[in-house]
MARLO-391999 format. One line per field, with one value per atom (N, C-alpha, C): residue number from 1; residue in three letters; atom name; x, y, z. Coordinates in steps of 0.001 Angstrom, whole numbers. Layout:
<atoms>
seq	[NUM / ...]
type	[ALA / ...]
atom	[CA / ...]
px	[X / ...]
py	[Y / ...]
pz	[Z / ...]
</atoms>
This chain:
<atoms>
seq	[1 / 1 / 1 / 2 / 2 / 2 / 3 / 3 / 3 / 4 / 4 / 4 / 5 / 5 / 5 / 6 / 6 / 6 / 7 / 7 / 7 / 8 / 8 / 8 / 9 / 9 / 9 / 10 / 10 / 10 / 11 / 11 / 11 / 12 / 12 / 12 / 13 / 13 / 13 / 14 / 14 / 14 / 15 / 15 / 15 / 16 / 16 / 16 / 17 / 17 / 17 / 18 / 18 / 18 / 19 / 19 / 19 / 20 / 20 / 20 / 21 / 21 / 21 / 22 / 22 / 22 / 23 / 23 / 23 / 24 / 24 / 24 / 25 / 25 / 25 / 26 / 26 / 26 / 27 / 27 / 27 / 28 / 28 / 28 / 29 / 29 / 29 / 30 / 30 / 30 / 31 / 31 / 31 / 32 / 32 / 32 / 33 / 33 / 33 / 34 / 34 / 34 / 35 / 35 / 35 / 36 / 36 / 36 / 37 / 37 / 37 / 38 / 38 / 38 / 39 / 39 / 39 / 40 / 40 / 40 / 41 / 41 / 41 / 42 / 42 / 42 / 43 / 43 / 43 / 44 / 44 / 44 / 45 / 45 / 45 / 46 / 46 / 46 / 47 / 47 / 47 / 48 / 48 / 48 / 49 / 49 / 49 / 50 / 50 / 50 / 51 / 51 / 51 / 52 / 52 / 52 / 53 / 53 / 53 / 54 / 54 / 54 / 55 / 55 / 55 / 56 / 56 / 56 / 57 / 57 / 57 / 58 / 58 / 58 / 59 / 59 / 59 / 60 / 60 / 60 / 61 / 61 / 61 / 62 / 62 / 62 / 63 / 63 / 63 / 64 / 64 / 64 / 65 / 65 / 65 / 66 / 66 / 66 / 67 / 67 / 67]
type	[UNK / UNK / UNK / UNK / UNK / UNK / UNK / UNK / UNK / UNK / UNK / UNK / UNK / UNK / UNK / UNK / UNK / UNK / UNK / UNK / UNK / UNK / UNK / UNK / UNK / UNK / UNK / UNK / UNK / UNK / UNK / UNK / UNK / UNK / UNK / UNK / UNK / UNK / UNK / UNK / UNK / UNK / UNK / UNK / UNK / UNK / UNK / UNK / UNK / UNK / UNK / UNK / UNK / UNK / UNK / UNK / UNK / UNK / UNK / UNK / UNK / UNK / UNK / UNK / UNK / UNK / UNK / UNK / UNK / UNK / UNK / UNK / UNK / UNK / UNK / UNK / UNK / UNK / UNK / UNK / UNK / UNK / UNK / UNK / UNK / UNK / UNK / UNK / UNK / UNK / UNK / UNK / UNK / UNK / UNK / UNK / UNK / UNK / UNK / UNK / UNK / UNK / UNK / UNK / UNK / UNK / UNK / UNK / UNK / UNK / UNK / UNK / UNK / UNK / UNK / UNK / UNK / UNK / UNK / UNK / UNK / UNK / UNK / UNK / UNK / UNK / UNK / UNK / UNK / UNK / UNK / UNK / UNK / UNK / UNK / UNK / UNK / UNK / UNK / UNK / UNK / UNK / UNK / UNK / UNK / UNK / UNK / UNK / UNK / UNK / UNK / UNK / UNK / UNK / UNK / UNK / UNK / UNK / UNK / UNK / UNK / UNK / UNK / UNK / UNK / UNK / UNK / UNK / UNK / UNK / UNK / UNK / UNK / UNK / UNK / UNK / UNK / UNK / UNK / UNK / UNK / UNK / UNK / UNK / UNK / UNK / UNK / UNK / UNK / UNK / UNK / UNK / UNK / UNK / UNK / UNK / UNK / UNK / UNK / UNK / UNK]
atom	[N / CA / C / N / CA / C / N / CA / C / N / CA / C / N / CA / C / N / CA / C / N / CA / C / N / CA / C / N / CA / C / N / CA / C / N / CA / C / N / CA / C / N / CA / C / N / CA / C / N / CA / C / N / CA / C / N / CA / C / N / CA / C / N / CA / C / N / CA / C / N / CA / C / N / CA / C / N / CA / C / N / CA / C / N / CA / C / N / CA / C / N / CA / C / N / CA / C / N / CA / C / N / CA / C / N / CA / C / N / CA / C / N / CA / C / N / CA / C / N / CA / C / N / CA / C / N / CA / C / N / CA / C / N / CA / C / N / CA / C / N / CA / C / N / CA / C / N / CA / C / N / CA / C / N / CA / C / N / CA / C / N / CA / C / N / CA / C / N / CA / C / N / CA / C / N / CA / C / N / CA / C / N / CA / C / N / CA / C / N / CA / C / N / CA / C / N / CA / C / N / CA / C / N / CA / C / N / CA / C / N / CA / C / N / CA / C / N / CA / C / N / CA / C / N / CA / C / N / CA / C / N / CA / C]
px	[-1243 / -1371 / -711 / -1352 / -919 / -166 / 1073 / 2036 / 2134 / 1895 / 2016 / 678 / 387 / -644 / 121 / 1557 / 2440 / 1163 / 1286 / 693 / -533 / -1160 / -2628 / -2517 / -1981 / -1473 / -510 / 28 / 535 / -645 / -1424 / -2778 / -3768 / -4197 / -4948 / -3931 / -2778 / -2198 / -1664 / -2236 / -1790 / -546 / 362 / 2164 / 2729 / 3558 / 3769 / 5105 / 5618 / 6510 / 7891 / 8174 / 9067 / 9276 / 8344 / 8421 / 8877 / 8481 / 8588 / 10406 / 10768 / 12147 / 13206 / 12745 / 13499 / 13517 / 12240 / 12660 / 13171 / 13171 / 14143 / 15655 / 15892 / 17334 / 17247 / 16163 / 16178 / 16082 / 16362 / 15722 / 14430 / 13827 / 12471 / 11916 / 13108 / 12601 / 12259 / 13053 / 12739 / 11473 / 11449 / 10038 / 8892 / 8974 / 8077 / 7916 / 8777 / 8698 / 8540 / 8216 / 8057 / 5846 / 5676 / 4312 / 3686 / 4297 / 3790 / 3861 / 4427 / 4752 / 5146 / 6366 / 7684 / 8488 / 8770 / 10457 / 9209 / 9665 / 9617 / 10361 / 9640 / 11220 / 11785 / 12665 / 13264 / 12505 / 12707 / 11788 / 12005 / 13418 / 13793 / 13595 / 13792 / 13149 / 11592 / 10848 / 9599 / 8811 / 9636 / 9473 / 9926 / 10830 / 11217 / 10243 / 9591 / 8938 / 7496 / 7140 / 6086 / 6330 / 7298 / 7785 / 7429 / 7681 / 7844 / 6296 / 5485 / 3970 / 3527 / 3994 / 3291 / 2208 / 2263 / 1210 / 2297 / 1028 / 1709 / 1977 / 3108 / 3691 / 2746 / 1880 / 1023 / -30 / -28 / -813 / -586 / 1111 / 1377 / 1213 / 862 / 670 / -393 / -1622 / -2850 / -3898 / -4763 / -6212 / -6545 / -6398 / -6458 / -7744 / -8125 / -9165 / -10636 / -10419 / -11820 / -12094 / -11343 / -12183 / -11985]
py	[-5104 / -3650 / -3035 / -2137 / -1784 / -517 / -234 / 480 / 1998 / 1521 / 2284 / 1518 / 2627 / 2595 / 2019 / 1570 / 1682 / 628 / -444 / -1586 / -476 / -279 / -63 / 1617 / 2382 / 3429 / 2571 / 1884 / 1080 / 346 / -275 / -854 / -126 / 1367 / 2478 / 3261 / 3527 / 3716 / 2884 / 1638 / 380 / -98 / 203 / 495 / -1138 / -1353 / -2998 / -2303 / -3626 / -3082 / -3171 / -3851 / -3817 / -2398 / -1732 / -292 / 604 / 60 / 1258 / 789 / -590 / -828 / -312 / 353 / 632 / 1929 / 2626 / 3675 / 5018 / 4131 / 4249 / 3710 / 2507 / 1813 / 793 / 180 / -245 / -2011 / -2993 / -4092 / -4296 / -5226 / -5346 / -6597 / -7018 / -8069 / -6656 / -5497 / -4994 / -3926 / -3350 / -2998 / -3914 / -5092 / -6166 / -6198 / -5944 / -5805 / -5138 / -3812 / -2380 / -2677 / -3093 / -3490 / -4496 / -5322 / -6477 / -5589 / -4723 / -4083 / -5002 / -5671 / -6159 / -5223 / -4226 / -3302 / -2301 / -921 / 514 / 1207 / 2119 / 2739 / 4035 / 4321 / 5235 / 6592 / 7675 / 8746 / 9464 / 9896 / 10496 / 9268 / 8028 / 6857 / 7208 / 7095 / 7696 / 9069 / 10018 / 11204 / 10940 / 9806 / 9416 / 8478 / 7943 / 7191 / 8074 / 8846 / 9862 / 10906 / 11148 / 11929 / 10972 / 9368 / 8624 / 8546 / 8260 / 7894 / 9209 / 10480 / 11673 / 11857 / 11696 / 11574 / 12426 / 12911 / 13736 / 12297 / 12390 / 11532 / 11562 / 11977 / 11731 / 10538 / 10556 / 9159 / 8167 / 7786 / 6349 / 6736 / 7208 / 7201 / 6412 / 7736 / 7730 / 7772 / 7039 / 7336 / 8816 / 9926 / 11113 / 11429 / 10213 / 10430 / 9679 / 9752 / 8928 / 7655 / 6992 / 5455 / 4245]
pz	[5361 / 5419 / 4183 / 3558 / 2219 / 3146 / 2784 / 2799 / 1555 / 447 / -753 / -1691 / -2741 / -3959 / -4999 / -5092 / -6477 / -7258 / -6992 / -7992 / -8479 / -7071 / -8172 / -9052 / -8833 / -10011 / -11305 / -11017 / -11845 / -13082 / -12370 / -12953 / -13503 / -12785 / -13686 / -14513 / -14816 / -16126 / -16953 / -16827 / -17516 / -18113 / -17000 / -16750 / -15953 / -16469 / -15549 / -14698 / -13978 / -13173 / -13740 / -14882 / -15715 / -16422 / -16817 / -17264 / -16400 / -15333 / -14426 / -14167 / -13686 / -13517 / -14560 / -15432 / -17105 / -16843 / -16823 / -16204 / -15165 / -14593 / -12842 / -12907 / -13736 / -13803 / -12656 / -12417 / -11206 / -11487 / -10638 / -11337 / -10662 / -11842 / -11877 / -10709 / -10113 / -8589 / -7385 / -7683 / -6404 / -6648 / -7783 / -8018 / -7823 / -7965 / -7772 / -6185 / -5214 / -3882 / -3031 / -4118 / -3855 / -4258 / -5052 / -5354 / -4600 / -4508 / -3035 / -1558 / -1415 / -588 / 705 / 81 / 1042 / 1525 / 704 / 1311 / 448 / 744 / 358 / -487 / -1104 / -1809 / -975 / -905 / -416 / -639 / 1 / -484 / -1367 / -1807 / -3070 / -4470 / -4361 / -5176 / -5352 / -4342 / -4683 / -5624 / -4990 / -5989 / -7784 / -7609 / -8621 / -9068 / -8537 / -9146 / -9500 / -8922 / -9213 / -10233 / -10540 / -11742 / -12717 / -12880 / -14143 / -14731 / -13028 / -13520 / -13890 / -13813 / -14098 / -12551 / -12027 / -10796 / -9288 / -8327 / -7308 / -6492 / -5582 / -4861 / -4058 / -3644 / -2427 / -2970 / -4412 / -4922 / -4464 / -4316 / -4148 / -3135 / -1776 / -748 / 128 / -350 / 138 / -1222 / -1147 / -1926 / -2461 / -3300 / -3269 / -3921 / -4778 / -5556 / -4795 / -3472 / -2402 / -3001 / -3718 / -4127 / -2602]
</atoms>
């Protein structure tokens, strides 16, 4: 059950999860587990992470664009 979109917004702005761990301060095993969608990120982590991709937090959510 996909939990979150991170990987695949990750994959249409052609962003790895190392970028994203650099710019969060985060390490790059738990962003990696945040994309497998093992563990979640917290919800203020999230907004944070939606600020970095430039994208509304409801992206990593849900499908916004009907694909």
């Amino acid at each position: 059950m996909e939990l979150n979109r991170l990987k695949v917004v990750l994959v249409e702005q052609k962003r790895t999860g190392k970028w994203l761990a650099e710019k969060l301060g985060k390490n790059e095993a738990t962003v990696s587990r945040w994309c497998a969608n093992v563990s979640q990120p917290s919800l203020e982590t999230l907004f944070a992470i939606a600020k970095a991709l430039e994208v509304d937090v409801r992206e990593l959510i849900v499908d916004t664009k009907g694909n």
